[in-house]
C-alpha positions as a LaTeX table, in Angstrom:
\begin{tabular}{lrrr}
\hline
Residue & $x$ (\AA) & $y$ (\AA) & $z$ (\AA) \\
\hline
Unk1 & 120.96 & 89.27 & 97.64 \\
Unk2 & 117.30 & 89.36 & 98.87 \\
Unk3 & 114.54 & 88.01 & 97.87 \\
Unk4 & 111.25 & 89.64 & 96.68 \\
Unk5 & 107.90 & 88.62 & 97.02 \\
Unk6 & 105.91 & 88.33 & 94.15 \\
Unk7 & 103.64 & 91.52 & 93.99 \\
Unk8 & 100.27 & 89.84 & 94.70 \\
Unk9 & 101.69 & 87.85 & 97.90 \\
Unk10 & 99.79 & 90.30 & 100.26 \\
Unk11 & 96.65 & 90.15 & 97.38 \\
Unk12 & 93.58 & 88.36 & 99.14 \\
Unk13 & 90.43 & 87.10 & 98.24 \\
Unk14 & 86.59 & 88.56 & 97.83 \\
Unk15 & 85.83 & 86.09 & 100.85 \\
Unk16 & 88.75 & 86.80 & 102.61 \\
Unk17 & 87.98 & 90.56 & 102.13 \\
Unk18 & 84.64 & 90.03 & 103.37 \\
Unk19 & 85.55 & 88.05 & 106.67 \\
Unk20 & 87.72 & 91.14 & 107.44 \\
Unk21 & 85.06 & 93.72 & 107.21 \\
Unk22 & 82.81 & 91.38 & 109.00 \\
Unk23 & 85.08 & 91.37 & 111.85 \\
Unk24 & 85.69 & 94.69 & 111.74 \\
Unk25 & 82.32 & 96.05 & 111.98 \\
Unk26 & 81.05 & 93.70 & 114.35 \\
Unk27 & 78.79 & 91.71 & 112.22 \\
Unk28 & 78.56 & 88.55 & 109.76 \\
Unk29 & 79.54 & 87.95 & 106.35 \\
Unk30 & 76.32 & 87.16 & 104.78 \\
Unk31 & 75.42 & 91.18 & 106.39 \\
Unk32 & 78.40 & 92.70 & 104.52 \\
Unk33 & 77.75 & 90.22 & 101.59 \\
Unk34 & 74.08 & 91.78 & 101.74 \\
Unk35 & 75.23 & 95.54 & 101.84 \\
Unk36 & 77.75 & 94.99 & 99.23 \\
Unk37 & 74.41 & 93.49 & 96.74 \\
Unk38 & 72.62 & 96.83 & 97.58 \\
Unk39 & 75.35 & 99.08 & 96.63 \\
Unk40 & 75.58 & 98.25 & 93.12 \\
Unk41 & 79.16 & 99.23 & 92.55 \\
Unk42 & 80.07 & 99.51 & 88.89 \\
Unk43 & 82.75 & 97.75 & 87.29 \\
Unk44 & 86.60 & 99.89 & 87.12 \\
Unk45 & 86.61 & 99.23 & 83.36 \\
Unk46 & 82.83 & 101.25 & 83.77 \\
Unk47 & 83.88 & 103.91 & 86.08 \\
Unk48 & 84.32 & 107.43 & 85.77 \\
Unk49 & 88.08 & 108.55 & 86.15 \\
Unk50 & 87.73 & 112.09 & 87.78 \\
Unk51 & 91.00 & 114.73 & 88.60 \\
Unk52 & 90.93 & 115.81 & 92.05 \\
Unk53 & 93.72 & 118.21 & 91.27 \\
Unk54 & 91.63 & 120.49 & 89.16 \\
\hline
\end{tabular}
């Protein structure tokens, strides 16, 4: 019998996330942690759920 991994095992966090994209792009954190402020995403419980299949 195999064993499963609990569904957030591959889930990582905001800073995590962030030292990612930093390395990705080629830059820092605190740039990415910058760009993220001036975005001004909304919340998911505030967004607007849209069809694409319409």
């Amino acid at each position: 019998m195999g064993h499963k991994a609990p569904a957030d095992a591959d889930t990582i966090s905001d800073e995590e996330l962030t030292e990612l994209l930093a390395d990705a792009e080629g830059t820092t954190p605190e740039e990415i942690e910058r760009g993220a402020t001036e975005l001004d995403i909304a919340p998911p419980e505030e967004a607007t759920v849209v069809d694409v299949d319409e």
